[in-house]
N, C-alpha and C positions, 0 to 999 in steps of 0.2 A: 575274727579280729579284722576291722576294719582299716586296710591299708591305705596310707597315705601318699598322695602323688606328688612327686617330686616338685619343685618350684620352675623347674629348667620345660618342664611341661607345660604347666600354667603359659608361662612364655610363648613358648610356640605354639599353642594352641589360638592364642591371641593372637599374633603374626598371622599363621594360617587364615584365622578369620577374616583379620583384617585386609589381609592380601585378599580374598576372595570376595568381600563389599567393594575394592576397588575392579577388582577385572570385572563383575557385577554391573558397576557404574559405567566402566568404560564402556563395552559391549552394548549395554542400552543408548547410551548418548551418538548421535549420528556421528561420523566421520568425515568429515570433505574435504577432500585436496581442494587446494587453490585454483587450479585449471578446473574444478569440477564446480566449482561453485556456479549457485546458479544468476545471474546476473537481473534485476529486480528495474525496471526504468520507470520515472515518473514524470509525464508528461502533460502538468500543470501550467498553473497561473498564480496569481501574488499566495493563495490558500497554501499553496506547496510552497513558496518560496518564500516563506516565514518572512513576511512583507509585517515592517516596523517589531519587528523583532531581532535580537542576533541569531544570525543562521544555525551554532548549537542549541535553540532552542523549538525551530520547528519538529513539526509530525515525520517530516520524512528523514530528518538527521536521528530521533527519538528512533523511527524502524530502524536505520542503521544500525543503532546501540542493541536493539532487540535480535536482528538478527548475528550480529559478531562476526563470528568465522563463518556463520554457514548461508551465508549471500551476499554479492556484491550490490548495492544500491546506487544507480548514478538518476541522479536531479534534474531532467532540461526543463524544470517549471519557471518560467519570466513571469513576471508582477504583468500585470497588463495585460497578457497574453487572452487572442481570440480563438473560435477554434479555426481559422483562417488561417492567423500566422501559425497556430501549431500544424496545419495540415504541409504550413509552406516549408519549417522547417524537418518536418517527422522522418522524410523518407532518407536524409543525411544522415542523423541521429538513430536511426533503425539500424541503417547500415552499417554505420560506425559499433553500435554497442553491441548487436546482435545481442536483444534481452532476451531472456526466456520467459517472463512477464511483463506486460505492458499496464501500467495504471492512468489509465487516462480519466483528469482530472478538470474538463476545460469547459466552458459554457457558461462563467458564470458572467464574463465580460461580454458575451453575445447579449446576455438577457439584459444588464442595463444597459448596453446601449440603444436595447431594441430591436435587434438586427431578427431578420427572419428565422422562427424556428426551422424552417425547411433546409436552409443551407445549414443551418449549425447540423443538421443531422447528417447532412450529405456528405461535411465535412469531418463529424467522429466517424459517417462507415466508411469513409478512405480510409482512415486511420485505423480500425478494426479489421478493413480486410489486408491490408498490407502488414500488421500484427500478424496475422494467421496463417498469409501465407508464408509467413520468415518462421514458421511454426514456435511463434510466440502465444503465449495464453494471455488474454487479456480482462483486466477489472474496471469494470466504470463504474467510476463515481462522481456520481449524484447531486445534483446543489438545487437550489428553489431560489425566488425571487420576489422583493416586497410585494404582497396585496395592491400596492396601488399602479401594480403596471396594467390593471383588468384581470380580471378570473380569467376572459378566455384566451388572451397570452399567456398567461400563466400556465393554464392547462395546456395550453400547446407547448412551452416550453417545457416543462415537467414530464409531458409525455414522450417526448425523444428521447428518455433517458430509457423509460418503460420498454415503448417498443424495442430501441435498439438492443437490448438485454435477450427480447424475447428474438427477434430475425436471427439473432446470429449465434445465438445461445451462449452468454457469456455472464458472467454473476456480475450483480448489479449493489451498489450503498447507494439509496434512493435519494439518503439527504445526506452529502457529508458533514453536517454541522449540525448532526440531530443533536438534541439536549445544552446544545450550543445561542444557536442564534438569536433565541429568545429570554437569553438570561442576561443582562446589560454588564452584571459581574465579568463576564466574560469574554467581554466584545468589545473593540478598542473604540476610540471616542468616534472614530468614524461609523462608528454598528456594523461595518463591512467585514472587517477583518476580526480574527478572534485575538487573544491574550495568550501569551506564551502560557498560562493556568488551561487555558483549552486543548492546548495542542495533545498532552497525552491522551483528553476522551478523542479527539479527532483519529488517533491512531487506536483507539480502542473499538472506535467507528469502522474504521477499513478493516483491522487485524480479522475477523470472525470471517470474513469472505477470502481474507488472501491467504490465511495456514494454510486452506484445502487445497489452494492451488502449488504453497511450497511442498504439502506433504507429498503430493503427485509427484514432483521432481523428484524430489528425495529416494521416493519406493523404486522410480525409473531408473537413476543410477546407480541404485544396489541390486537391480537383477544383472 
């Protein structure tokens, strides 16, 4: 005779389950106090500082939304910005935030105005080494410059980006405005700046080089 299970069963059976999908969930999703979080800076130019957009609508306020609880992001990207004045302001701003990531995003105002590849480089490995020594990890990213400044400015400018990746060993977005800058849909009437429709591939752009440097944190403050 095939006996029947009570209905009061069914119930807690359900409960049961359900209570164990959620400790399930919990336990996988990372935890981070506030003091633990890990603090994310982004040390740009008008690209980061959603230049003719409203500020809810750039790439680095979009990382914010992405990260939530589980990292602090502060902005020192100015419109305009060289890597000059960023090297002028870096070492306050290091000091002050103490990131545990540095995203250095500058070089695009060197290349039009023409300024020497040589310093703009001398002035991201300041910024690189002073990163490293605050034992900050640092991401550069990458920008290119129209065809008609010359191939071989071009390539000397392009290439500071290369090398400095390789000297110091740090992960490199080659072009932050891949899939971006050649498509006019996207690009504000200036062709300089992108379209708040850009800004999430721009962060889809960075994202693939900077999880591996969040997951890093993450694993560190759970041993």
């Amino acid at each position: 005779m095939k006996r029947s299970i009570p209905v009061a069963w069914h119930k807690l059976n359900r409960m049961v389950t359900g209570g164990l999908v959620v400790l399930i969930v919990t336990l996988s999703a990372p935890t981070i106090n506030a003091n633990e979080r890990p603090t994310v800076l982004v040390m740009g130019d008008s690209l980061s500082a959603a230049y003719g957009l409203e500020n809810d609508q750039g790439w680095v306020t979009l990382l914010e939304k992405r990260l939530s609880d589980q990292a602090t992001v502060t902005n020192a990207s100015i419109s305009g910005e060289t890597t000059s004045g960023g090297l002028q302001r870096f070492s306050d701003i290091l000091t002050k935030q103490q990131p545990d990531i540095v995203l250095l995003e500058l070089g695009g105002n060197d290349g039009l105005r023409g300024l020497a590849p040589t310093q703009m480089r001398d002035n991201l490995a300041s910024m690189i080494e002073q990163s490293q020594e605050a034992d900050a990890q640092v991401l550069l990213l990458g920008i290119d410059i129209p065809p008609n400044y010359g191939q071989a400015y071009r390539d000397a400018f392009t290439g500071v980006y290369y090398s400095l990746a390789e000297e110091y060993d740090v992960p490199l977005v080659p072009f932050l405005l891949e899939d971006i800058a050649l498509n006019q849909a996207l690009m504000q009437s200036d062709g300089i700046h992108p379209t708040a429709d850009a800004q999430p591939i721009i962060l889809d752009n960075v994202w693939p080089e900077l999880e591996p440097l969040l997951d890093n944190i993450y694993q560190a403050s759970a041993e």
